[in-house]
N, CA and C of each residue as an Amber inpcrd file, in Angstrom:
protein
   471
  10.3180000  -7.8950000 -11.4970000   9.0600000  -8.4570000 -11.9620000
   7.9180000  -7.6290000 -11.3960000   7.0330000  -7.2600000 -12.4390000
   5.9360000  -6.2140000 -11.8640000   4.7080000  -7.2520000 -11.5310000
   4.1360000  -6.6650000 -10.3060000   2.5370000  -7.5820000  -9.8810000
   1.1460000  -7.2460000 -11.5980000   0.5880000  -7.7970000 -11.3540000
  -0.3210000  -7.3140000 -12.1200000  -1.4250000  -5.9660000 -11.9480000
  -1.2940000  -5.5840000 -10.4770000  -1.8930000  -4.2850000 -10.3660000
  -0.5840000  -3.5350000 -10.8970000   0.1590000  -3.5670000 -10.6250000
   1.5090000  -2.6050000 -11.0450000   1.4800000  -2.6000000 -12.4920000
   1.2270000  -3.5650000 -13.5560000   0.8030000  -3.6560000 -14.2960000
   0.1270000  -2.5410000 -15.2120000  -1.3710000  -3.3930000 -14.6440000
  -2.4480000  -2.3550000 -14.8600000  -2.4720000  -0.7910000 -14.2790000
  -1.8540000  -0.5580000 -13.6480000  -1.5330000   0.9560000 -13.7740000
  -0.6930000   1.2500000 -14.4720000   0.1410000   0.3840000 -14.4930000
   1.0000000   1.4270000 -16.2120000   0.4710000   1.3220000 -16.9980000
  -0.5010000   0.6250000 -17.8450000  -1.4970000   0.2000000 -18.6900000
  -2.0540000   1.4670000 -18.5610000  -2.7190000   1.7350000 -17.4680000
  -3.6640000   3.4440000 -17.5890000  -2.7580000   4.1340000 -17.7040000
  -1.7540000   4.3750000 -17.8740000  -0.5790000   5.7180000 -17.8850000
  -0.4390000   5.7560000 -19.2950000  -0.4050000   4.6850000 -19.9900000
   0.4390000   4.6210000 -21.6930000  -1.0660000   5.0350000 -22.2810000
  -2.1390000   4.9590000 -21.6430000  -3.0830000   5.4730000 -22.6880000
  -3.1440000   6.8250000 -22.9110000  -2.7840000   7.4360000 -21.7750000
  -2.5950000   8.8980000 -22.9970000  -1.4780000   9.7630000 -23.3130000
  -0.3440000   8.6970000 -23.6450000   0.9740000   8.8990000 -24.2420000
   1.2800000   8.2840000 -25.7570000   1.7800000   9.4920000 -26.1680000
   2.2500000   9.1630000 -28.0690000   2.8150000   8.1160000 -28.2620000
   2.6470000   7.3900000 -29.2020000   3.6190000   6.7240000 -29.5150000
   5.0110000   7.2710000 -30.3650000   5.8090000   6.9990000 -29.6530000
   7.2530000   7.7020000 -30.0980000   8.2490000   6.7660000 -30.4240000
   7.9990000   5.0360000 -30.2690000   9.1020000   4.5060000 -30.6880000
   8.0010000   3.6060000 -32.1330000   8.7610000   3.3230000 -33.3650000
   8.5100000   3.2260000 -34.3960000   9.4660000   2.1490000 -34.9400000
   8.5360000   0.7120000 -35.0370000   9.6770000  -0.7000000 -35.9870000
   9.2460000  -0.6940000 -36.8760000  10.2360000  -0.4940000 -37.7550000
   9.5730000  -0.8150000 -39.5210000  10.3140000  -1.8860000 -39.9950000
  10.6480000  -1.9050000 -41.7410000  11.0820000  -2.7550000 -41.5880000
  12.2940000  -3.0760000 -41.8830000  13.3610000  -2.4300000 -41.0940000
  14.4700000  -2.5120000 -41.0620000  14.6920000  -3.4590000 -39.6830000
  13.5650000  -3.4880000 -38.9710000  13.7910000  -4.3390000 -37.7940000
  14.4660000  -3.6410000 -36.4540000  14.8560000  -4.5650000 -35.5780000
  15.5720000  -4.4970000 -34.4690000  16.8080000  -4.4940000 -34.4740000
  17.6630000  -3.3070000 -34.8250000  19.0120000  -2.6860000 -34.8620000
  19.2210000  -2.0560000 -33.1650000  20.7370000  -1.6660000 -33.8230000
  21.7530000  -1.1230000 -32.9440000  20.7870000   0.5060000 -32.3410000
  20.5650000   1.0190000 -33.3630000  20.1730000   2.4910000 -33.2570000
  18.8900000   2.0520000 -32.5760000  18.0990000   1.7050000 -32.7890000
  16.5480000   1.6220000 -32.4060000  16.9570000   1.2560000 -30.7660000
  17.5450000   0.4060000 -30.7330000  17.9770000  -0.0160000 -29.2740000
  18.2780000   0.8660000 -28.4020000  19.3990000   1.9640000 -29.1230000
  19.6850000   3.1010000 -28.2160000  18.8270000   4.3880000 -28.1750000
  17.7510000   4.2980000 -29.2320000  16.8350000   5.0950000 -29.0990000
  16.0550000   4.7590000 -27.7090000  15.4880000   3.5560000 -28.0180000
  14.7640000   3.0910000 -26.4300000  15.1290000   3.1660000 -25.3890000
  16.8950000   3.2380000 -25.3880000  17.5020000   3.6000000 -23.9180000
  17.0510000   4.7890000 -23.7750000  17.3930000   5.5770000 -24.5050000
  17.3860000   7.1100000 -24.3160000  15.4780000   7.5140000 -23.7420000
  15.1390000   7.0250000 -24.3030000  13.0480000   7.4770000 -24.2660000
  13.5360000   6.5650000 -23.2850000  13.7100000   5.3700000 -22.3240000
  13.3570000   4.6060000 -21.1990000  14.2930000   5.6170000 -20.0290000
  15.1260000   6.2250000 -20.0390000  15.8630000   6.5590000 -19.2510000
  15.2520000   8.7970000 -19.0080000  14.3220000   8.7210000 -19.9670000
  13.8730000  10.4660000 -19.7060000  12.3970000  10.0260000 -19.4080000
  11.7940000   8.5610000 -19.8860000  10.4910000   8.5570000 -19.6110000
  10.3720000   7.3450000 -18.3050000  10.8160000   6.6470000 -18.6860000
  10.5010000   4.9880000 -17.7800000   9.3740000   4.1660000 -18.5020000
   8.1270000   4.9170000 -18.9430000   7.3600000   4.2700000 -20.5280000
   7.1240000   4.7900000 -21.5710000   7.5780000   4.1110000 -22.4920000
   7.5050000   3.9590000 -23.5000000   6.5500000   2.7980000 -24.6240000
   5.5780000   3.8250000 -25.5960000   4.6200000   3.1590000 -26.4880000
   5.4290000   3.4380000 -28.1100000   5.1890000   1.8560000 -28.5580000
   5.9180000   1.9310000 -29.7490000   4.6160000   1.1600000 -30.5550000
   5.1270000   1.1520000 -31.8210000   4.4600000   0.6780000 -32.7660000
   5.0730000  -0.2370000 -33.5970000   4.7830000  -1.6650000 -34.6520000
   5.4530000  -2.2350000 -35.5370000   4.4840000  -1.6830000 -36.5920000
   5.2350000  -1.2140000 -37.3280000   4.2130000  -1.2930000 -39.1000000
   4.3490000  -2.3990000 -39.8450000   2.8540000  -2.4540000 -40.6910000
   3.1100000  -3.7250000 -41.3500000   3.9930000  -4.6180000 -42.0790000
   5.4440000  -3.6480000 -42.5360000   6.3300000  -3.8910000 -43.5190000
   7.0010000  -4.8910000 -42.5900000   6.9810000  -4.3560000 -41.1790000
   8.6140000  -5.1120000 -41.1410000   7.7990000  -6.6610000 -40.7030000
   9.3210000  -7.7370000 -40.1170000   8.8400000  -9.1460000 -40.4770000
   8.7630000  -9.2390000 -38.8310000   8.5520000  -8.7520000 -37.9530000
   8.1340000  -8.8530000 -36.4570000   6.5840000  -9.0970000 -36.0320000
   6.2420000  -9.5730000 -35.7150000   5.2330000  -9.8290000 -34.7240000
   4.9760000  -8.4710000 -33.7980000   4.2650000  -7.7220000 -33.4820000
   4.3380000  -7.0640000 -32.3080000   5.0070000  -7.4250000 -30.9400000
   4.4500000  -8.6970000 -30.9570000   4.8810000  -9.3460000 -29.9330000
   6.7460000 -10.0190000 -29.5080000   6.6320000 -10.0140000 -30.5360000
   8.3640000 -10.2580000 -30.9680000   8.9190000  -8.9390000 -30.8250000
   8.5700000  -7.9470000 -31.5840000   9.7060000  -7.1350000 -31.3910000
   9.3690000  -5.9290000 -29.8580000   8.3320000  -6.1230000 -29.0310000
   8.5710000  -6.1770000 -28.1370000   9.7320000  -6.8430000 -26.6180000
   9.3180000  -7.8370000 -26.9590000  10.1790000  -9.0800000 -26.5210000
  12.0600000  -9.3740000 -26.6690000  12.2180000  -8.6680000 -27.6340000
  13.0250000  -8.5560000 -28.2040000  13.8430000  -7.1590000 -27.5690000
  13.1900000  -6.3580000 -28.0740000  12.9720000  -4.7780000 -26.9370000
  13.4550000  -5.2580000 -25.4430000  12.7110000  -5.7250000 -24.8980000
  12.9530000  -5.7190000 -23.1650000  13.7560000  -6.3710000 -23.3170000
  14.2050000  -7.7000000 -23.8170000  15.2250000  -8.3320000 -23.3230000
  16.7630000  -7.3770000 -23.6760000  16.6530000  -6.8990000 -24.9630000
  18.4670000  -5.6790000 -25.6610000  17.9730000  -4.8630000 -24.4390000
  17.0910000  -4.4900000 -23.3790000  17.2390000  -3.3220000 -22.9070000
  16.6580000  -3.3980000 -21.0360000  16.7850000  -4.6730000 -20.4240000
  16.2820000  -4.7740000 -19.6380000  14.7440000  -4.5200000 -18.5600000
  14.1890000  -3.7450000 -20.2180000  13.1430000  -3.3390000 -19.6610000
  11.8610000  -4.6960000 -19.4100000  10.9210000  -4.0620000 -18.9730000
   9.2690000  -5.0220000 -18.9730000   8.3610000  -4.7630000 -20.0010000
   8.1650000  -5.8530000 -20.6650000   6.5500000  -5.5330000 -21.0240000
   5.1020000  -5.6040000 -20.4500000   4.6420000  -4.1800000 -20.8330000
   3.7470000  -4.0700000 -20.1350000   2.5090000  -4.9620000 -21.0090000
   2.3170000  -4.4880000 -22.7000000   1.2750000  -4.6970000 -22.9710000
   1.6780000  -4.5140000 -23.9130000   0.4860000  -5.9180000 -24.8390000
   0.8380000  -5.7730000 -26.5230000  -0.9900000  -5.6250000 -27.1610000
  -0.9560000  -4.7580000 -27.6700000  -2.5420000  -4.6130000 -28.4100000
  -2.6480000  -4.4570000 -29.3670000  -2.7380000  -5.0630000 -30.6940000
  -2.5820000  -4.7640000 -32.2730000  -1.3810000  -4.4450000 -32.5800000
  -1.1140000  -3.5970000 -32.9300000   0.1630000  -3.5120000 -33.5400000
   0.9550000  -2.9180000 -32.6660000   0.4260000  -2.3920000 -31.4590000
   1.2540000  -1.5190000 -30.4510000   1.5150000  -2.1640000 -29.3440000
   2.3690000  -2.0650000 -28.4790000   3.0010000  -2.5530000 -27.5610000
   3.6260000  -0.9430000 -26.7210000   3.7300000  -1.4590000 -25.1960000
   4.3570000  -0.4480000 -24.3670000   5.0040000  -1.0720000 -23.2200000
   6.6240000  -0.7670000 -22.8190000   7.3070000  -1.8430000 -22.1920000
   7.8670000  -0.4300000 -21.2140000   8.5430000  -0.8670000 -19.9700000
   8.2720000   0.0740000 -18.7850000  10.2390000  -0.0240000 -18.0760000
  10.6800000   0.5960000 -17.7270000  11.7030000   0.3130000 -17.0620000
  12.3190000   1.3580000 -15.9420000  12.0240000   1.1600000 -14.8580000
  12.5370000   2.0590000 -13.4250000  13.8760000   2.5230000 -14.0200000
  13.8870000   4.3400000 -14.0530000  14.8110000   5.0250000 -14.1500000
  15.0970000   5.7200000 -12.8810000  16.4090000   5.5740000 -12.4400000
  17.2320000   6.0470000 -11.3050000  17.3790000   7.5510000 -11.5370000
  17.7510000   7.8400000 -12.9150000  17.9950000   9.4870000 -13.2010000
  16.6620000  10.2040000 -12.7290000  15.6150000   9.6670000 -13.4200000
  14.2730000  10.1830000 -13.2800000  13.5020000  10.7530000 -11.7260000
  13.9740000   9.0930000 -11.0740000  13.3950000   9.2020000  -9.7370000
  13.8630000  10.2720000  -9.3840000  15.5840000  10.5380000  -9.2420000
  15.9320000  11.6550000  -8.5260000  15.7830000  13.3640000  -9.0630000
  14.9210000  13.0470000  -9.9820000  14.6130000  14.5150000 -10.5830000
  13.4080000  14.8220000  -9.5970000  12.4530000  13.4890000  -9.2580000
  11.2780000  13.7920000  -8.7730000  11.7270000  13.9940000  -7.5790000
  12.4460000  13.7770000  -6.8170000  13.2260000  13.8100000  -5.4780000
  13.1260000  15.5030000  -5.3470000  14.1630000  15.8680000  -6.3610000
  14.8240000  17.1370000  -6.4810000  13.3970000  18.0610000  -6.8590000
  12.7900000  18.0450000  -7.3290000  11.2940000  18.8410000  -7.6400000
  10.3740000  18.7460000  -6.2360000  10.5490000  17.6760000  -5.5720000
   9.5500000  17.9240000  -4.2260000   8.6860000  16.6650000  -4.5170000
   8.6730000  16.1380000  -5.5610000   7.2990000  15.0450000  -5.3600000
   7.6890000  13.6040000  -4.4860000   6.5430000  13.5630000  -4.1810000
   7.0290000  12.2480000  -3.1910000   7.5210000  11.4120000  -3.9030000
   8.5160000  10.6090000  -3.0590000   9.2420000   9.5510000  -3.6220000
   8.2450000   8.0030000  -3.8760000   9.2800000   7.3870000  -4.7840000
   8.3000000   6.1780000  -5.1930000   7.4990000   5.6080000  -4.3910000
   6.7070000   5.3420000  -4.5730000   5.6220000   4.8070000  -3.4380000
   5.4610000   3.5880000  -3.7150000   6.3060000   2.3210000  -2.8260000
   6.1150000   1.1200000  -3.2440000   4.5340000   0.2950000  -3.0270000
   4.5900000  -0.6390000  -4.0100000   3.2380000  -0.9620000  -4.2230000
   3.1420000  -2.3370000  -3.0010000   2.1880000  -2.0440000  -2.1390000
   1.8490000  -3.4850000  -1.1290000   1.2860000  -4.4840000  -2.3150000
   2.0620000  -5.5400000  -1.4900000   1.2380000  -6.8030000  -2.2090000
   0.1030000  -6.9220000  -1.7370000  -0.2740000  -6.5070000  -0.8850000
  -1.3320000  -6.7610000  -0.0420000  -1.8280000  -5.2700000   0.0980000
  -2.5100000  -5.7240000  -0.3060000  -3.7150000  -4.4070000  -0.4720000
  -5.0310000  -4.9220000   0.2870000  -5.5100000  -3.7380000   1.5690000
  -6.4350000  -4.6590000   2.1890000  -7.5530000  -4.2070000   1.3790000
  -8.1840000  -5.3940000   1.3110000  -9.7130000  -5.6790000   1.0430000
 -10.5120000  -6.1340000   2.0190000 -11.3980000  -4.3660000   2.4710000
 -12.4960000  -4.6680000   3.2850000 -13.4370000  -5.6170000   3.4360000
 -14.0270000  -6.1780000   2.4690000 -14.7420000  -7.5360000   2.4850000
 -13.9640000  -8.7710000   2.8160000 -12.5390000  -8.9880000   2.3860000
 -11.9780000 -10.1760000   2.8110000 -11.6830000  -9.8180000   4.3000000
 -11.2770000  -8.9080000   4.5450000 -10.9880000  -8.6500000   5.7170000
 -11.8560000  -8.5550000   6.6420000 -13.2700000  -8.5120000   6.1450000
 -14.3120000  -8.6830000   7.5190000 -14.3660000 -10.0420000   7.9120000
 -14.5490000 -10.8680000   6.3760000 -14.8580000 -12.2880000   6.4420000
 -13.5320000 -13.1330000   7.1860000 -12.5170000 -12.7190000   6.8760000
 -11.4940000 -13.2930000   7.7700000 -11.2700000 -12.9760000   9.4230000
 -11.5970000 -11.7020000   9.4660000 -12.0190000 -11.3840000  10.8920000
 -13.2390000 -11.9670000  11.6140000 -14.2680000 -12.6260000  10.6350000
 -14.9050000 -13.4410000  10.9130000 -14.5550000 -14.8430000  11.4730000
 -13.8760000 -14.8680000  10.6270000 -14.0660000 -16.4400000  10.3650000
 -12.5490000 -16.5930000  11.8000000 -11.6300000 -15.8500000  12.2790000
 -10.9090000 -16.3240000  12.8330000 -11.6980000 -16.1020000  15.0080000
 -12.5570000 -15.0440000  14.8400000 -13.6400000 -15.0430000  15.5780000
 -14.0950000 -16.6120000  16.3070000 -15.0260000 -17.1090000  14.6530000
 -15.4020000 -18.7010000  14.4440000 -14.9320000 -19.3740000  15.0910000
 -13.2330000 -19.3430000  14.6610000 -12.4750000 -20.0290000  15.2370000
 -12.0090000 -19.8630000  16.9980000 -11.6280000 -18.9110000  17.2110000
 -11.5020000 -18.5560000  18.3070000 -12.4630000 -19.4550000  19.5760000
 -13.8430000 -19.1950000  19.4820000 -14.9430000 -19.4100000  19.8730000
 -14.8570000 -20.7190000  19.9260000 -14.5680000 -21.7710000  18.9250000
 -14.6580000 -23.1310000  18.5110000 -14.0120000 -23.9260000  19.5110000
 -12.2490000 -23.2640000  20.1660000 -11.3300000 -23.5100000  20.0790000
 -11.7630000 -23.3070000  21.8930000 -12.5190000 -22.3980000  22.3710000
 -12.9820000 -22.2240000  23.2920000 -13.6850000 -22.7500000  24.1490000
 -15.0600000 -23.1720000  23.5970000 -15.6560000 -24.2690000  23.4140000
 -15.4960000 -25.4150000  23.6850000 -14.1430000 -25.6290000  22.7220000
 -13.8790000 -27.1500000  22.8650000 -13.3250000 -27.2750000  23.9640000
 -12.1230000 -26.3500000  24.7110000 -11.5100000 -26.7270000  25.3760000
 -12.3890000 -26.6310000  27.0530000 -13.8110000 -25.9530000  26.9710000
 -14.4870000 -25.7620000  27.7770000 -14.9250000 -27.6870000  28.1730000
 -15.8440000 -27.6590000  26.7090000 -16.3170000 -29.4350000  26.9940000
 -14.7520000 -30.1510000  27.0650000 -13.6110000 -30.4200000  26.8310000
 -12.6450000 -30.8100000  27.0820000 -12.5610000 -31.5930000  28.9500000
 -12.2570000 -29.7300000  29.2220000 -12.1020000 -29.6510000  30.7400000
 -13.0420000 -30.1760000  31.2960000 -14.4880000 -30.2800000  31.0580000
 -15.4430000 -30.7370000  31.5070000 -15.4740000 -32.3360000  31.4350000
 -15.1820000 -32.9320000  30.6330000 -15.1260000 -34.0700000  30.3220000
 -13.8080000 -34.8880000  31.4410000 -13.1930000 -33.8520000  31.4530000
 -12.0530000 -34.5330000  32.1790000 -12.6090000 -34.3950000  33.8670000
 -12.8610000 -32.9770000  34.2790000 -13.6400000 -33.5370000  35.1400000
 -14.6610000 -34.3480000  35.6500000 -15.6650000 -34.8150000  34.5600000
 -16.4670000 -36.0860000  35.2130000 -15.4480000 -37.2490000  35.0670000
 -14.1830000 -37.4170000  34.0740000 -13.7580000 -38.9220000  34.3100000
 -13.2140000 -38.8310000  35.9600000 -12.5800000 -37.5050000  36.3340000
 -12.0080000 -37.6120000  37.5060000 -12.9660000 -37.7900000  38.7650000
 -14.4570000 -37.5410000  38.2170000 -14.9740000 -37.4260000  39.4260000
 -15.7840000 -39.1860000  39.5260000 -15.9610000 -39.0730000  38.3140000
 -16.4610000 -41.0320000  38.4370000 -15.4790000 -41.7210000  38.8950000
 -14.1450000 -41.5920000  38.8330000 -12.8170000 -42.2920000  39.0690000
 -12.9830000 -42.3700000  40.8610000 -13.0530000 -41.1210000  41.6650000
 -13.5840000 -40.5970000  42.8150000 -14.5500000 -41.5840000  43.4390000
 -15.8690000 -41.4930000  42.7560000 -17.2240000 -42.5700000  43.0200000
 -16.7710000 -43.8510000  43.0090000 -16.4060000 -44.4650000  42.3630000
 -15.7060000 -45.7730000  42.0890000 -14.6400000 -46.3750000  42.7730000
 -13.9460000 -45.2550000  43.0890000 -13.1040000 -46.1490000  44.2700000
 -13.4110000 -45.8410000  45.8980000 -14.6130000 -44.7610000  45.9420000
 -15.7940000 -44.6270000  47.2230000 -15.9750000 -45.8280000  47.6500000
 -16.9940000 -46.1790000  46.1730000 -17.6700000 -47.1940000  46.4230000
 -16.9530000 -48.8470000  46.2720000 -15.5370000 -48.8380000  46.3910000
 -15.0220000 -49.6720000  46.0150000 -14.4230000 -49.9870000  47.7080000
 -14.0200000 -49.0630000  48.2220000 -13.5840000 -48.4110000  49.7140000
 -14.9310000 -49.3140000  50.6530000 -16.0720000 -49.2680000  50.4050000
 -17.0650000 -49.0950000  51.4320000 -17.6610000 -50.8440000  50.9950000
 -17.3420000 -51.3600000  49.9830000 -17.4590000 -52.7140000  50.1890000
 -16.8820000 -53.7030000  50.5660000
């Protein structure tokens, strides 16, 4: 399952790639299926198109697509659609060429602004927590010290 930044970067990748897979209206066959293996397994994405003839939805014969082929959809826009699937052959070509290896995506991506405000705010806390336990201790020492006075003055009558 891809995050939605993972997403949206394949989204910027398919925009300036051909479309090379083509549903008409013969539909979702045997061949078309193994066409998509073949383009998912030399590319990892792939942009296809439905033409108006055939009886698919874009969205359908996407859907349809990832599920005969384990891949993801990335994105359906008019008549085009582009669905994504991690190739093992591929990676290790990039291995074998020198490029760095996959670079997994953090879920957590820091964000300087949340991250000040949370460094703030646990600060806040800190301080609060400080505080309290300051008037706490304090509090406990006057009960102990009135407790003290009271039985002084309890002593001396």
């Amino acid at each position: 399952m891809l995050t939605s930044k993972e997403r949206a970067e394949l989204r910027a990748q398919a925009n300036g790639i051909e479309t090379t897979l083509i549903v008409g209206k013969g539909g979702i066959g045997e061949t078309l299926i193994a066409d998509v293996e073949n383009q998912l397994n030399a590319r990892e994405l792939v942009k296809g198109k439905v033409l108006e003839g055939a009886m698919l939805s874009p969205r359908e014969a996407s859907d349809a697509i990832c599920e005969a082929t384990g891949a993801e959809g990335i994105s359906v826009v008019g008549s085009k659609f582009v669905i994504y699937r991690f190739s093992e052959k591929l990676q290790a070509e990039r291995n074998q060429v020198g490029r760095a290896k996959r670079k997994e995506i953090s879920n957590a991506k820091a964000n300087p602004v949340r991250k000040g405000a949370k460094t703030r705010r646990m600060a806040a806390k800190a301080e609060r927590e400080r505080r309290n336990e300051y008037f706490r201790q304090q509090a406990i020492d006057r009960a102990i010290e009135r407790e003290r006075e009271k039985a002084y003055r309890s002593n001396e009558e």
